[in-house]
C-alpha positions as CSV (number, residue, x, y, z in Angstrom):
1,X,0.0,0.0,0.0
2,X,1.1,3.6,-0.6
3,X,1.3,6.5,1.2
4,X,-1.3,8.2,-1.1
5,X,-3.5,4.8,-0.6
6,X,-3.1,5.7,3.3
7,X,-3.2,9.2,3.7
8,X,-6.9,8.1,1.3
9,X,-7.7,5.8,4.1
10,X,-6.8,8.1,7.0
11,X,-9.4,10.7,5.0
12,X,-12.0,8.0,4.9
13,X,-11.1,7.4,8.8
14,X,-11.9,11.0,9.3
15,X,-15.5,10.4,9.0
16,X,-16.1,8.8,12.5
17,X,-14.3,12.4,13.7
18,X,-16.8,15.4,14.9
19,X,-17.1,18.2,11.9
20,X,-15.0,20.2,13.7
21,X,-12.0,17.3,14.0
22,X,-12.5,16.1,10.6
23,X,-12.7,20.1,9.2
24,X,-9.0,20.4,11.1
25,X,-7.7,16.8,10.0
26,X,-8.4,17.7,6.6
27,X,-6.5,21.2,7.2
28,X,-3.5,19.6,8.1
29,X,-3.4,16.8,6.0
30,X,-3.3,19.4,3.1
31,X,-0.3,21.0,5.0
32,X,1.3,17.9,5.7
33,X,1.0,16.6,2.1
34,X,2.7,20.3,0.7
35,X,6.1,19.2,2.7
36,X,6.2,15.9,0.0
37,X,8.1,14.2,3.0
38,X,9.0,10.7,2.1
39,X,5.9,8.4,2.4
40,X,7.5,6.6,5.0
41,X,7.5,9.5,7.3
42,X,4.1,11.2,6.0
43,X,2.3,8.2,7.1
44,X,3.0,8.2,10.6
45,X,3.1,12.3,10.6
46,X,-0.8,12.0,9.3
47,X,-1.1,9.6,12.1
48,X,-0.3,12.0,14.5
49,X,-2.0,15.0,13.0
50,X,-5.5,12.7,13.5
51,X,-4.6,12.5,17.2
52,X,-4.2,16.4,17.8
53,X,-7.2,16.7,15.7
54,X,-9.7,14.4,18.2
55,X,-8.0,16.1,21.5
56,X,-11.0,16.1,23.6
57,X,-9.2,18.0,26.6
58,X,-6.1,20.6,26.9
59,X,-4.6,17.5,28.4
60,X,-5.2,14.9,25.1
61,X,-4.5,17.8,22.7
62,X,-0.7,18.6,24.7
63,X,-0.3,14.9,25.0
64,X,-1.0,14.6,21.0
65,X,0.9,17.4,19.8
66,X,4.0,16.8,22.3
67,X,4.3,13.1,20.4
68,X,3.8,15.0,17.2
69,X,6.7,17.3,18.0
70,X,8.9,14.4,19.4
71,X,8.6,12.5,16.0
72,X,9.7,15.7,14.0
73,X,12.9,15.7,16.2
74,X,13.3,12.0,15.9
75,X,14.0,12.7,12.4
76,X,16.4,14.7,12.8
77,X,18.3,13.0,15.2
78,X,18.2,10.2,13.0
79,X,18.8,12.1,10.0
80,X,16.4,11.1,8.0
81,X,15.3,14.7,7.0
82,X,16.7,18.5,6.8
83,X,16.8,20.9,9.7
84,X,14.2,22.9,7.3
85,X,11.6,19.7,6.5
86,X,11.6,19.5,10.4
87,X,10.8,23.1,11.1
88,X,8.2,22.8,8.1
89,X,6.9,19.5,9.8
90,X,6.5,21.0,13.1
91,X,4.7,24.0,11.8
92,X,2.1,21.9,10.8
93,X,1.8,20.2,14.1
94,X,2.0,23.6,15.8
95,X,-0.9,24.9,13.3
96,X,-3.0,22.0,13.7
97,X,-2.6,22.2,17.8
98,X,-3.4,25.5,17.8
99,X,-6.9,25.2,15.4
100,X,-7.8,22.2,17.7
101,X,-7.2,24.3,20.9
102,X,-9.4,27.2,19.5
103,X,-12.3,25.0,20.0
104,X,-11.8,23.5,22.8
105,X,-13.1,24.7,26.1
106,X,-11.3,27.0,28.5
């Protein structure tokens, strides 16, 4: 299966989200997509994006985007992509954290 054939799936999987979660999932799978990561690495990203996207709480969304963030820098440590691809990729997790915590409550 391909990363295209998952990222397809993980939009099919967005239908079981709330419209708000699948509205922001959508969001950041766009963004995600732009940064043509290797598919190896955009499947799992996307995996993660879904997770910050269904944060119920302040406490889930953290927890999601934290994990996010930690598998941006394990690619870096590992060297499997550029200083710049990792900024890139956490400024999507950032973006998508922060549209999921504007509707979440106070």
């Amino acid at each position: 299966m391909t990363a295209t054939d998952r990222l397809s799936l993980l939009q099919f999987e967005h239908l079981s989200m709330s419209g708000a979660a699948a509205a922001q999932f959508s969001i950041a799978l766009d963004e995600l997509r732009a940064l043509r990561l290797q598919d190896r690495y955009e499947h799992p990203a996307a995996l993660y994006l879904g997770d910050i996207a269904e944060a119920g709480s302040r406490e889930e969304l953290a927890a999601a985007k934290g994990q996010g963030l930690g598998f941006a820098h394990g690619l870096i440590v590992a060297k499997a992509i550029a200083e710049q691809e990792a900024d890139e990729l956490r400024r999507v997790f950032q973006n998508a954290a922060e549209r999921t915590g504007a509707r979440l409550p106070a």
